[in-house]
N, CA, C and O atoms as CSV, one atom per row, in Angstrom:
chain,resi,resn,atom,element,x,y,z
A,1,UNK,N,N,15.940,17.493,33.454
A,1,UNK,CA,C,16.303,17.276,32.065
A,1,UNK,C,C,17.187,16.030,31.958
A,1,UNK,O,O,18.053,15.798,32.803
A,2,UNK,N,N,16.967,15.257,30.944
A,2,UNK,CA,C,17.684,14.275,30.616
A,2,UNK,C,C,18.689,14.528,30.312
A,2,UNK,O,O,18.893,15.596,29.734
A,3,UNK,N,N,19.950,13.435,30.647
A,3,UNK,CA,C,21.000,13.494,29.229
A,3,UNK,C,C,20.979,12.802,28.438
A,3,UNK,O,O,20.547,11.650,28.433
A,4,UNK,N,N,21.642,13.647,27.296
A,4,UNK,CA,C,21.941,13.086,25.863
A,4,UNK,C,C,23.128,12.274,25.558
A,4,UNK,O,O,24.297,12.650,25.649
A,5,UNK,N,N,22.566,10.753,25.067
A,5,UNK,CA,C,23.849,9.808,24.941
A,5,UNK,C,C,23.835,9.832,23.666
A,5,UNK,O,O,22.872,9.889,22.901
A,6,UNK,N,N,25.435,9.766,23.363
A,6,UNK,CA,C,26.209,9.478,22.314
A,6,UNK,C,C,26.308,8.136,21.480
A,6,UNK,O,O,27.298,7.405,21.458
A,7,UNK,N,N,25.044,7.917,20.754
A,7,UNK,CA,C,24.799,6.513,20.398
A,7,UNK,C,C,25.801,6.229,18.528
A,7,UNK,O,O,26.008,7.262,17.890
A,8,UNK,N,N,26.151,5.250,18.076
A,8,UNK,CA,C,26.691,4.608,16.577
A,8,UNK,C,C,25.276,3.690,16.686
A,8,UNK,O,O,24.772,3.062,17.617
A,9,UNK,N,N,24.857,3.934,15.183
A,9,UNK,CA,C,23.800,3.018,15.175
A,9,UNK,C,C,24.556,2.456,13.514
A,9,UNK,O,O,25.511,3.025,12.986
A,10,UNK,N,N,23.935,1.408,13.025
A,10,UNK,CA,C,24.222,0.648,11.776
A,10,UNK,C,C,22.772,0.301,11.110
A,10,UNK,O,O,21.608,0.326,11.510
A,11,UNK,N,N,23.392,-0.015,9.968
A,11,UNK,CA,C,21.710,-0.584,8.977
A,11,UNK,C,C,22.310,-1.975,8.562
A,11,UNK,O,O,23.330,-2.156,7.899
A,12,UNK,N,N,21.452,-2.937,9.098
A,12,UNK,CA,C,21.568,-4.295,8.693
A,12,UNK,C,C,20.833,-4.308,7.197
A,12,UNK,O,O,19.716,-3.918,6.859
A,13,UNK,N,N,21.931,-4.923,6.433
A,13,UNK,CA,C,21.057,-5.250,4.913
A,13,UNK,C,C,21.629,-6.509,4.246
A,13,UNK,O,O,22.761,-6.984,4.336
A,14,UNK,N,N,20.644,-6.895,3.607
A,14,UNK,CA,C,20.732,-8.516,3.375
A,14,UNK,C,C,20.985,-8.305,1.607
A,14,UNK,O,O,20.333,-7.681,0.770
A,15,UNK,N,N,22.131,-9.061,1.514
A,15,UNK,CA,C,22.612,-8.845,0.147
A,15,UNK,C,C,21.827,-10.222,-0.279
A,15,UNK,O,O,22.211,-11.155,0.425
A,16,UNK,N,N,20.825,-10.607,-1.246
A,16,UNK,CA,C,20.729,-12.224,-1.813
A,16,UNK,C,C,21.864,-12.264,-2.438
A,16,UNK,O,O,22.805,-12.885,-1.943
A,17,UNK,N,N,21.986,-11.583,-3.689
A,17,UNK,CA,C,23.425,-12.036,-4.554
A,17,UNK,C,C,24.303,-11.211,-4.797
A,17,UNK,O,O,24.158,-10.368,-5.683
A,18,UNK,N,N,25.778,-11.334,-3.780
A,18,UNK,CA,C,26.376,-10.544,-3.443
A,18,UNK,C,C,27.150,-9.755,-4.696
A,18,UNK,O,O,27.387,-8.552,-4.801
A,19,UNK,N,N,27.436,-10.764,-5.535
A,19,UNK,CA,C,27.841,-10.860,-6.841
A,19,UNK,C,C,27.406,-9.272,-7.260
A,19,UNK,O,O,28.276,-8.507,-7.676
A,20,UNK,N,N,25.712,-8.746,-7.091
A,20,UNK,CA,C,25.041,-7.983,-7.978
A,20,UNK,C,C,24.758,-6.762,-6.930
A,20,UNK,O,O,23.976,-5.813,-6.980
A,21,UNK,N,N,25.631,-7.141,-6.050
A,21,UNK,CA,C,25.502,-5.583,-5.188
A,21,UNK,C,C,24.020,-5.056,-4.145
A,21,UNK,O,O,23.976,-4.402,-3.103
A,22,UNK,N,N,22.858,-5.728,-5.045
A,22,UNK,CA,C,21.479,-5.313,-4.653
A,22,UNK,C,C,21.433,-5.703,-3.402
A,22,UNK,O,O,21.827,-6.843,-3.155
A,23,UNK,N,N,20.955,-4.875,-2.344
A,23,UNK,CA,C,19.988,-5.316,-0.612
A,23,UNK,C,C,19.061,-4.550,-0.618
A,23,UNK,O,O,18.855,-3.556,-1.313
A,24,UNK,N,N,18.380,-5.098,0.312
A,24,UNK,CA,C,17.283,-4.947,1.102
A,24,UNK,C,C,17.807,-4.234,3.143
A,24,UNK,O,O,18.562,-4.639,4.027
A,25,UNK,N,N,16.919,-3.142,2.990
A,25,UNK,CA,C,17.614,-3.243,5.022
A,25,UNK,C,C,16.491,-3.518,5.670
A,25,UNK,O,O,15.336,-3.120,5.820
A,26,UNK,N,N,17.443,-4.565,6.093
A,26,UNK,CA,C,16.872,-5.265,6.847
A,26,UNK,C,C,16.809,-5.639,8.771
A,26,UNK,O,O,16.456,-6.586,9.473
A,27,UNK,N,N,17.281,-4.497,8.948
A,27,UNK,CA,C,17.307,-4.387,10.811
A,27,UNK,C,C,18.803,-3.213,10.850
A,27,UNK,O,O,19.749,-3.040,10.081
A,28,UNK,N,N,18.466,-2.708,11.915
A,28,UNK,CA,C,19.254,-1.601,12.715
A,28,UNK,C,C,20.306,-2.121,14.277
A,28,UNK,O,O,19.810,-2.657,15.268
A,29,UNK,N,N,21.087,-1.943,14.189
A,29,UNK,CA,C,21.663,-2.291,15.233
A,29,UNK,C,C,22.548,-0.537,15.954
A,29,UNK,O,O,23.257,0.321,15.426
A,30,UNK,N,N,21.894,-0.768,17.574
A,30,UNK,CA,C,22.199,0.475,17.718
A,30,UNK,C,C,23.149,0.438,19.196
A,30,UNK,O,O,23.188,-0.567,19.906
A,31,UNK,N,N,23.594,1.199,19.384
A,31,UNK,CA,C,24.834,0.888,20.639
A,31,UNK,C,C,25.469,2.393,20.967
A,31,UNK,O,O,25.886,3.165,20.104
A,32,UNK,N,N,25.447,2.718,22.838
A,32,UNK,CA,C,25.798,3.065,23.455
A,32,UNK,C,C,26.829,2.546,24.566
A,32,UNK,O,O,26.687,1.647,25.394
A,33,UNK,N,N,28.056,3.512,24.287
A,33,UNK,CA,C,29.204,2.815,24.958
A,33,UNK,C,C,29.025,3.553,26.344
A,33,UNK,O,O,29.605,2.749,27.073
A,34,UNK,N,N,28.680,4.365,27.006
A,34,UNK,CA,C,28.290,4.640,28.244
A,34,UNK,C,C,27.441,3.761,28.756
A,34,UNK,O,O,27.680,2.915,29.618
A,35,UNK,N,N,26.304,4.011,28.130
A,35,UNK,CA,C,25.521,3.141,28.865
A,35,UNK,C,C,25.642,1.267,28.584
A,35,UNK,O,O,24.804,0.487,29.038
A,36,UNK,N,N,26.303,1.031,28.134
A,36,UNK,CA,C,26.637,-0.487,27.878
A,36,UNK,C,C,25.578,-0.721,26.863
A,36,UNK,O,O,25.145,-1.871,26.947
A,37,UNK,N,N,25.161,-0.193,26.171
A,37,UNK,CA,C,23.548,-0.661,25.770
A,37,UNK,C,C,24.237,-0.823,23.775
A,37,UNK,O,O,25.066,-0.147,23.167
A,38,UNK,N,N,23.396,-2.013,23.349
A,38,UNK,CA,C,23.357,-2.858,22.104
A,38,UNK,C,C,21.980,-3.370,22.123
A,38,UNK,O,O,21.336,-4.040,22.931
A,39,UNK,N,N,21.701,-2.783,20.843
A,39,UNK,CA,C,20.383,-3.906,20.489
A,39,UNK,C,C,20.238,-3.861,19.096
A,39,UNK,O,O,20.130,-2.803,18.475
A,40,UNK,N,N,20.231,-5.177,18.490
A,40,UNK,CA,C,19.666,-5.680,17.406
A,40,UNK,C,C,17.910,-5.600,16.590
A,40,UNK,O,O,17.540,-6.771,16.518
A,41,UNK,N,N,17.046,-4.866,16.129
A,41,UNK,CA,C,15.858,-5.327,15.877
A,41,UNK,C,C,16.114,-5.268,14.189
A,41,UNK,O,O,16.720,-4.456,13.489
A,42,UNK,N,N,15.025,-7.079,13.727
A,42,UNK,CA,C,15.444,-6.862,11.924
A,42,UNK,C,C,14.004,-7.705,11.814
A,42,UNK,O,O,13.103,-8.165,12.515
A,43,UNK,N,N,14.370,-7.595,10.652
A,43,UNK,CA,C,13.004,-8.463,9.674
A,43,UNK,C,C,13.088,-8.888,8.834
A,43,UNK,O,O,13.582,-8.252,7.904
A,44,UNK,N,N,12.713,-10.044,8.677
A,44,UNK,CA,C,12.818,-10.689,7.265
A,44,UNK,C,C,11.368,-10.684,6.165
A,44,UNK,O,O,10.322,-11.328,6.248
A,45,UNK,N,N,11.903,-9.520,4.991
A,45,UNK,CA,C,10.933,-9.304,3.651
A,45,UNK,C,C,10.870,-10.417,3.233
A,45,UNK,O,O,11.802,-10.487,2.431
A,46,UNK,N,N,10.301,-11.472,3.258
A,46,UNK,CA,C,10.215,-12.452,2.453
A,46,UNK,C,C,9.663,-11.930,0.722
A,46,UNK,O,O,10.329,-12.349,-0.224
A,47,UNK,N,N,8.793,-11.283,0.529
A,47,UNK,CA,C,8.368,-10.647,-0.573
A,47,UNK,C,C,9.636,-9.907,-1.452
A,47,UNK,O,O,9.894,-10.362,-2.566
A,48,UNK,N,N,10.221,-9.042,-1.049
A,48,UNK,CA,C,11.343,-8.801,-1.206
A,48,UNK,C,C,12.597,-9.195,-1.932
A,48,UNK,O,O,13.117,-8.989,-3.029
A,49,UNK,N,N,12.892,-9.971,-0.633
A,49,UNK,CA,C,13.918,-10.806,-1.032
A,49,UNK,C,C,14.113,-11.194,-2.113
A,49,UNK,O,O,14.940,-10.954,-2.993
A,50,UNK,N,N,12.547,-12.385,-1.895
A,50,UNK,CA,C,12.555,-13.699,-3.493
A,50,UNK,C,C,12.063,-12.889,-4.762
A,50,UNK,O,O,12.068,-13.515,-5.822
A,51,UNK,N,N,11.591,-11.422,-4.786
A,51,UNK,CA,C,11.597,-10.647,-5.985
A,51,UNK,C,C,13.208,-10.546,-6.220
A,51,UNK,O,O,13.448,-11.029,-7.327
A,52,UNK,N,N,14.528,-10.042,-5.509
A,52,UNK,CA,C,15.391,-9.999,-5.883
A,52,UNK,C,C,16.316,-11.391,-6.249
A,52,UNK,O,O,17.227,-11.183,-7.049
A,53,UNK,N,N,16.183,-12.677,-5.782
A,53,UNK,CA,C,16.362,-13.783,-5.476
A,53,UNK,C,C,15.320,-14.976,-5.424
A,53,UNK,O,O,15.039,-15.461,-4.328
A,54,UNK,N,N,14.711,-15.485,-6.642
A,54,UNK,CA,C,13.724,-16.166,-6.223
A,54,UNK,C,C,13.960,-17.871,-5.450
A,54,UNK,O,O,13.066,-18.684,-5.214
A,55,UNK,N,N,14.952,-17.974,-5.274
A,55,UNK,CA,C,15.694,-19.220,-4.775
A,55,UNK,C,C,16.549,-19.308,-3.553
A,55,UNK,O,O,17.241,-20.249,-3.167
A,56,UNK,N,N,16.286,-17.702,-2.836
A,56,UNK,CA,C,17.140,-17.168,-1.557
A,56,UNK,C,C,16.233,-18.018,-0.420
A,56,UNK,O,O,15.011,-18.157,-0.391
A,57,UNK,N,N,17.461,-18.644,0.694
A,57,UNK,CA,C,16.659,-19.099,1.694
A,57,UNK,C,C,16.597,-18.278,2.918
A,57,UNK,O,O,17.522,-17.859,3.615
A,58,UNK,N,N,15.306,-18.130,3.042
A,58,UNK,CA,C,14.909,-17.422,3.792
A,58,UNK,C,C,14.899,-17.636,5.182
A,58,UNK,O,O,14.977,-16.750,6.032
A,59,UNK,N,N,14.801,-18.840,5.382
A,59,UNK,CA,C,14.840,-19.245,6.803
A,59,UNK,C,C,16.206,-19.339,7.121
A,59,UNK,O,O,16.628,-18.858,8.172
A,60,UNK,N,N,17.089,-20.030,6.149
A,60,UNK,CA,C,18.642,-19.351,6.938
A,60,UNK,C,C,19.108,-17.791,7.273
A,60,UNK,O,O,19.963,-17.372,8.054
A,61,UNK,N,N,18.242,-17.130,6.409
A,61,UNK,CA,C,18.707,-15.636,6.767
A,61,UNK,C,C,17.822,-15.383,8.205
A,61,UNK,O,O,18.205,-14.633,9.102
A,62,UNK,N,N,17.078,-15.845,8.221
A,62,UNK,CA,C,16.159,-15.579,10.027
A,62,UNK,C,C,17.062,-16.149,11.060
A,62,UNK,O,O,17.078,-15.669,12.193
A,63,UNK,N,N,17.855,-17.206,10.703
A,63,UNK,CA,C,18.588,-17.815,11.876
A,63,UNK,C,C,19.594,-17.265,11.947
A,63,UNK,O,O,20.190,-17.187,13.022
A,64,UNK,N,N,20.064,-16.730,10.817
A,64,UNK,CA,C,21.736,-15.880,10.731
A,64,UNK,C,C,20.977,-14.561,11.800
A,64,UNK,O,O,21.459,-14.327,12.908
A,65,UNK,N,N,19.958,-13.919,11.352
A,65,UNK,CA,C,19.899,-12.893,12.123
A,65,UNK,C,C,19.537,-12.602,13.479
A,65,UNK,O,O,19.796,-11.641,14.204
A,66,UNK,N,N,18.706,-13.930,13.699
A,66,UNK,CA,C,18.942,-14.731,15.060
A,66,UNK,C,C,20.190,-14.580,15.965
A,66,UNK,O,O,20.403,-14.220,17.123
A,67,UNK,N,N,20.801,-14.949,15.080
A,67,UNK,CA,C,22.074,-14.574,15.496
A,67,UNK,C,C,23.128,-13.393,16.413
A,67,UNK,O,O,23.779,-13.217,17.443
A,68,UNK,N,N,22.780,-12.925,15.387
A,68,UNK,CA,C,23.236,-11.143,14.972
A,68,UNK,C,C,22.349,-10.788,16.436
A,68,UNK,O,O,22.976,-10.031,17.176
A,69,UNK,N,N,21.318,-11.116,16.834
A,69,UNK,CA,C,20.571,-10.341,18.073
A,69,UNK,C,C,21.369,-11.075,19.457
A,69,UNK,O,O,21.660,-10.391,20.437
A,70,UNK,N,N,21.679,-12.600,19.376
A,70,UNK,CA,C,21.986,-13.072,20.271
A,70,UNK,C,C,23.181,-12.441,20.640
A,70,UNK,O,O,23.405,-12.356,21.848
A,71,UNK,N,N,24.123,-11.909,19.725
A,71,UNK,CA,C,25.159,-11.704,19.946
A,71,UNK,C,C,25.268,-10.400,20.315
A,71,UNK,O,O,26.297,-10.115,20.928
A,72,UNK,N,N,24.329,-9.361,20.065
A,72,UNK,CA,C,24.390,-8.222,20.825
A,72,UNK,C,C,23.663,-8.213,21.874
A,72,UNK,O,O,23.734,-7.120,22.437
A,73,UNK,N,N,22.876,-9.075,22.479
A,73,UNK,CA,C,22.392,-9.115,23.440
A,73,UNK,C,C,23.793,-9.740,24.742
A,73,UNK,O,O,23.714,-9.668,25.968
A,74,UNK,N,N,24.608,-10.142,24.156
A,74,UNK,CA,C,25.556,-10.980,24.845
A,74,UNK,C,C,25.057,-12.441,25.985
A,74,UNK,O,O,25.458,-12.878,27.064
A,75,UNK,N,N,23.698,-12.900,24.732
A,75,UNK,CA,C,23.335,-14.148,25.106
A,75,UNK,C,C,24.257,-15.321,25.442
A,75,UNK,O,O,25.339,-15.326,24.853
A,76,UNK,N,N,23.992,-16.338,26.315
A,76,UNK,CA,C,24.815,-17.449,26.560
A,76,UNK,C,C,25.305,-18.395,25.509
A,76,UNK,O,O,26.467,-18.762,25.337
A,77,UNK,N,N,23.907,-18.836,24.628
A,77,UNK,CA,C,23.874,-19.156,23.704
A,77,UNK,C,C,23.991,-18.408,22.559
A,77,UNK,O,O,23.345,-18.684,21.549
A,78,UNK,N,N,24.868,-17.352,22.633
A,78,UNK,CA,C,25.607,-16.567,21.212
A,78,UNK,C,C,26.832,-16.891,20.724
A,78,UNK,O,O,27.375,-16.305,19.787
A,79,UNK,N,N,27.246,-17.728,21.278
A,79,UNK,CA,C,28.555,-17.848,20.588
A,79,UNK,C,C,29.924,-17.578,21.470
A,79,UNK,O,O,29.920,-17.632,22.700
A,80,UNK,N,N,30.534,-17.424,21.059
A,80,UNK,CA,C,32.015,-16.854,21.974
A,80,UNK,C,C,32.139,-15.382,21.740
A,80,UNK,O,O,32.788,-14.736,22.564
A,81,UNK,N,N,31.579,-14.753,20.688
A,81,UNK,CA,C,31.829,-13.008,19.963
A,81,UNK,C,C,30.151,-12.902,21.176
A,81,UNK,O,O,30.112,-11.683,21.340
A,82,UNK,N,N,29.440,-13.237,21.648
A,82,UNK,CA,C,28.561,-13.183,22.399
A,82,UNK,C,C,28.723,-12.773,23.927
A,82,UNK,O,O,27.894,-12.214,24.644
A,83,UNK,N,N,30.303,-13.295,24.304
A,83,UNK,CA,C,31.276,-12.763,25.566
A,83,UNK,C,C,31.720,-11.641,25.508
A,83,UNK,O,O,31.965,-11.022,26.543
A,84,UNK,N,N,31.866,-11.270,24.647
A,84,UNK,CA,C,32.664,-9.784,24.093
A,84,UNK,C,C,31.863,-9.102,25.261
A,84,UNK,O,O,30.977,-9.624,25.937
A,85,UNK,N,N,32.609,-7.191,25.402
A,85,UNK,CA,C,32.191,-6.560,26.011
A,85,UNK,C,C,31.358,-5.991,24.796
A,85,UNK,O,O,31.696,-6.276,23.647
A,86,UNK,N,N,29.940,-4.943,25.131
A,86,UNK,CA,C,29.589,-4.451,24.504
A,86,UNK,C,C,30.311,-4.268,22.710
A,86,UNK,O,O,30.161,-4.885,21.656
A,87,UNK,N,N,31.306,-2.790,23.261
A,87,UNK,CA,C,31.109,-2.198,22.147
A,87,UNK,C,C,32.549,-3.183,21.216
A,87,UNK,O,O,33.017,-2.761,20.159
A,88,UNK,N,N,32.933,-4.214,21.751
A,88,UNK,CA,C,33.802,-5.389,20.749
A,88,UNK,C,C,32.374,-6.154,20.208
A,88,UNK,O,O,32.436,-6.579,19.055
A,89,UNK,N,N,31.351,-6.323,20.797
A,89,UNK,CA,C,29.973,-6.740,19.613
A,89,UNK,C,C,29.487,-6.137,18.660
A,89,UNK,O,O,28.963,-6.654,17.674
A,90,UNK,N,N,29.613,-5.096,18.863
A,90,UNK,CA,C,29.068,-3.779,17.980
A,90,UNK,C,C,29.758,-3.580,16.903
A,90,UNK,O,O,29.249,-3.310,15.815
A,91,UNK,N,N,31.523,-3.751,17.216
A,91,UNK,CA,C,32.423,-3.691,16.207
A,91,UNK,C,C,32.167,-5.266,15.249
A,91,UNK,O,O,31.859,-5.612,14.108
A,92,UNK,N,N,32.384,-5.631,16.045
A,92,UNK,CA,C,32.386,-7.104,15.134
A,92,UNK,C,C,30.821,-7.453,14.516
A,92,UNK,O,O,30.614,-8.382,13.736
A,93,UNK,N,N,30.178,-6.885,14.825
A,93,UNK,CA,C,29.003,-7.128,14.164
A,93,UNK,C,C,28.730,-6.214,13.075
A,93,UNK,O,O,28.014,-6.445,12.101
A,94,UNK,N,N,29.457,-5.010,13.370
A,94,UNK,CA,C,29.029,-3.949,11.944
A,94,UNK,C,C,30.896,-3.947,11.186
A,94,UNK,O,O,31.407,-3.029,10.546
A,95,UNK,N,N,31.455,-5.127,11.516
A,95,UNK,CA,C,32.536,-5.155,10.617
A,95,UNK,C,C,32.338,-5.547,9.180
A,95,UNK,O,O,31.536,-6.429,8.874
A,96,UNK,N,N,33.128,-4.839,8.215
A,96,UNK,CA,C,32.967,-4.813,6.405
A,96,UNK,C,C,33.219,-6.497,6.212
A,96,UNK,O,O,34.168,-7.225,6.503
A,97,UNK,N,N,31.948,-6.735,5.603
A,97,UNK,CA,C,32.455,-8.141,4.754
A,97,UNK,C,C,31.831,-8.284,4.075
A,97,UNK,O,O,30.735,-7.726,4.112
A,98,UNK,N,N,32.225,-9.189,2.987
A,98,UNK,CA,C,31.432,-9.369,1.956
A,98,UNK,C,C,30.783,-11.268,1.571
A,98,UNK,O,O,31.321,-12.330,1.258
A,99,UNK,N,N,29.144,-10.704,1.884
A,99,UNK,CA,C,28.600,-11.665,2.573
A,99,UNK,C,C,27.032,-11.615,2.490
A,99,UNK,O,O,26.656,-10.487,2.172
A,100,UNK,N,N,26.092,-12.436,2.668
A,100,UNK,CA,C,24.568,-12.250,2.354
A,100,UNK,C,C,24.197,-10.935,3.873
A,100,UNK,O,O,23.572,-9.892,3.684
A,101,UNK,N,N,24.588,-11.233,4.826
A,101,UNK,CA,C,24.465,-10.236,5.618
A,101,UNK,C,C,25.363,-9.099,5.875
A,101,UNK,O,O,26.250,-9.240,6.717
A,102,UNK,N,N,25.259,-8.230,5.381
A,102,UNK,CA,C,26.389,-6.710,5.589
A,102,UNK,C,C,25.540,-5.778,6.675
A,102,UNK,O,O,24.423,-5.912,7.175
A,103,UNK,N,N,27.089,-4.283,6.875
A,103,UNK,CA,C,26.382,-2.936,7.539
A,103,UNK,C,C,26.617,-2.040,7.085
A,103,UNK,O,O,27.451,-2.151,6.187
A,104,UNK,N,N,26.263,-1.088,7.270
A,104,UNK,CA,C,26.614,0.302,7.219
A,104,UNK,C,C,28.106,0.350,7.805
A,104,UNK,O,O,28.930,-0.451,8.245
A,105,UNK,N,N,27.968,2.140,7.501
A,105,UNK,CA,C,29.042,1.948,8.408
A,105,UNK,C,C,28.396,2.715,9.311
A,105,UNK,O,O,27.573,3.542,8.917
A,106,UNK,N,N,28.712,2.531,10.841
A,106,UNK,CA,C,27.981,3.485,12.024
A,106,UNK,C,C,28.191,4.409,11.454
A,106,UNK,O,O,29.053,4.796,10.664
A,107,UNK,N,N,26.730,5.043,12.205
A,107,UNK,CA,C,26.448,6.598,11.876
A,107,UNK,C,C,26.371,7.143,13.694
A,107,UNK,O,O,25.889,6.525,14.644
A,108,UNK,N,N,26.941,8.297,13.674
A,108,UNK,CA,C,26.741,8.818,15.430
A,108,UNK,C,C,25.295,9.571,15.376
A,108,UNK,O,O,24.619,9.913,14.405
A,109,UNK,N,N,25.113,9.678,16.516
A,109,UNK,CA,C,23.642,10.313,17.192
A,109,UNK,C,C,23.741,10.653,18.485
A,109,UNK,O,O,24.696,10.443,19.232
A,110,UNK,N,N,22.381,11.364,18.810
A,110,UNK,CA,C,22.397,11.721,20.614
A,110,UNK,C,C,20.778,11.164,20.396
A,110,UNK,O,O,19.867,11.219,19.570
A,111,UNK,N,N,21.162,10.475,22.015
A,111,UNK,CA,C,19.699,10.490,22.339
A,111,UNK,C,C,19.214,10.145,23.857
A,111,UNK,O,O,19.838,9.421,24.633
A,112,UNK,N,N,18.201,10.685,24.080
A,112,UNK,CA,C,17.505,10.862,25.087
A,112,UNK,C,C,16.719,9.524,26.188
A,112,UNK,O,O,16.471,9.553,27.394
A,113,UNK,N,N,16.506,8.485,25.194
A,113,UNK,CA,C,16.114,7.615,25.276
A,113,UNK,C,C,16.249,6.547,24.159
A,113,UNK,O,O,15.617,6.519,23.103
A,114,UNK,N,N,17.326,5.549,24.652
A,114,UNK,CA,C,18.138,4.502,23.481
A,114,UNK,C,C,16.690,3.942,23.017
A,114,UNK,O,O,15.938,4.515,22.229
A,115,UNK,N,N,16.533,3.131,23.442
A,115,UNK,CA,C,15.109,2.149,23.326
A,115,UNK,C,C,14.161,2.984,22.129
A,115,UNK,O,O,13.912,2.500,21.025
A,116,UNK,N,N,13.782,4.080,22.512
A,116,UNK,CA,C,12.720,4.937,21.371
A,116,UNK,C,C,13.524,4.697,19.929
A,116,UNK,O,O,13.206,4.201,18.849
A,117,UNK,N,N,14.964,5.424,20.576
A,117,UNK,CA,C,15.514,5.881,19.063
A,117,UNK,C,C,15.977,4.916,18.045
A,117,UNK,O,O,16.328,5.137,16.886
A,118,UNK,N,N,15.891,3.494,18.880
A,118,UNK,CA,C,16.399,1.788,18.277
A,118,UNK,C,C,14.739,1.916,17.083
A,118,UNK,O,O,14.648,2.040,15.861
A,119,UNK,N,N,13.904,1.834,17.942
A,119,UNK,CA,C,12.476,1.762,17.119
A,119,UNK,C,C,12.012,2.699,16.345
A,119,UNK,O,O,11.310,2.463,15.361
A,120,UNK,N,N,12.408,3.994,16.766
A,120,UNK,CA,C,12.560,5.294,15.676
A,120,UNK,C,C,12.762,4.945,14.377
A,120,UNK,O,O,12.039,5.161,13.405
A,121,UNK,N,N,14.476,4.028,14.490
A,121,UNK,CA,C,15.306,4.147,13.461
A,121,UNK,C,C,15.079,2.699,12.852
A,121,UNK,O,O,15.810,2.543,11.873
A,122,UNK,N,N,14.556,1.967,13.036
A,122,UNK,CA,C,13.969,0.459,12.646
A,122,UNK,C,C,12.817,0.796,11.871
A,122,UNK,O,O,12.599,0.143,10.851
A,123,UNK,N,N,12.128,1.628,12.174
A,123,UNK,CA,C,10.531,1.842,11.541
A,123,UNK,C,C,10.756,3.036,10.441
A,123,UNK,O,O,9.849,3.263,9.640
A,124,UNK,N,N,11.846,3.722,10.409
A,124,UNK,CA,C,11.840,5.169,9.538
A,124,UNK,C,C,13.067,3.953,8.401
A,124,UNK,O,O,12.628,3.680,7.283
A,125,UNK,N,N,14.006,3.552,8.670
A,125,UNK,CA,C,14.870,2.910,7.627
A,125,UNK,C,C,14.448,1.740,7.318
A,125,UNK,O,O,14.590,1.539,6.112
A,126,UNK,N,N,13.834,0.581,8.061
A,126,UNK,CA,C,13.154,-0.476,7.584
A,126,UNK,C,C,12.008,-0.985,6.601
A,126,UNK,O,O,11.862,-1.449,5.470
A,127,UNK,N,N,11.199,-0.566,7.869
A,127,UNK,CA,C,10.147,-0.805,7.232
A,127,UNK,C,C,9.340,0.092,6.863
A,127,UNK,O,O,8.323,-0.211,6.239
């Protein structure tokens, strides 16, 4: 029998105009502090979006979220918040701001297998 890890997962959502409150979610970011494990998966609605925003750029929001993956991946090319240990990425990435990209606030879980439950929860809240 497996064990069950104690995962915080978040909902990435893309505010166009922050002003008006409205998003879209747009990627899940999910993280286990035992197992060191963070991962980013998102998408950009282009359809979406420019229904809520018809003048939103879209390709900066792909590179911002570009981003957002590099940095939980603790890529080289992420930045300096990219050095962080795990779960200081996790924090700083699902920290409150007010901004075209926001989070949730973590939600806890168990799971059996991180990887499934990242794509579980990407495909049931996303898309």
């Amino acid at each position: 029998m497996q064990d069950k890890h104690l995962y915080e997962y978040a909902i990435i959502r893309v505010v166009p105009r922050v002003e008006r409150e409205e998003f879209i979610n747009a990627g899940v970011i999910l993280f286990c502090k035992r197992q060191r494990f963070i991962k980013v998966l998102y998408t950009v609605n282009e359809t979406k979006l420019l229904a809520l925003c018809p003048d939103f750029d879209t390709q900066q929001l792909a590179l911002n979220l570009e981003s957002f993956e590099r940095i939980a991946r603790g890529a080289k090319n992420g930045g300096p918040i990219a050095l962080f240990e795990a779960a200081e990425r996790f924090r700083w990435l699902t920290a409150i701001r007010s901004s075209v990209i926001q989070t949730s606030r973590p939600h806890p879980g168990f799971s059996d297998n991180l990887e499934d439950t990242a794509n579980r929860l990407f495909k049931n809240i996303v898309l």
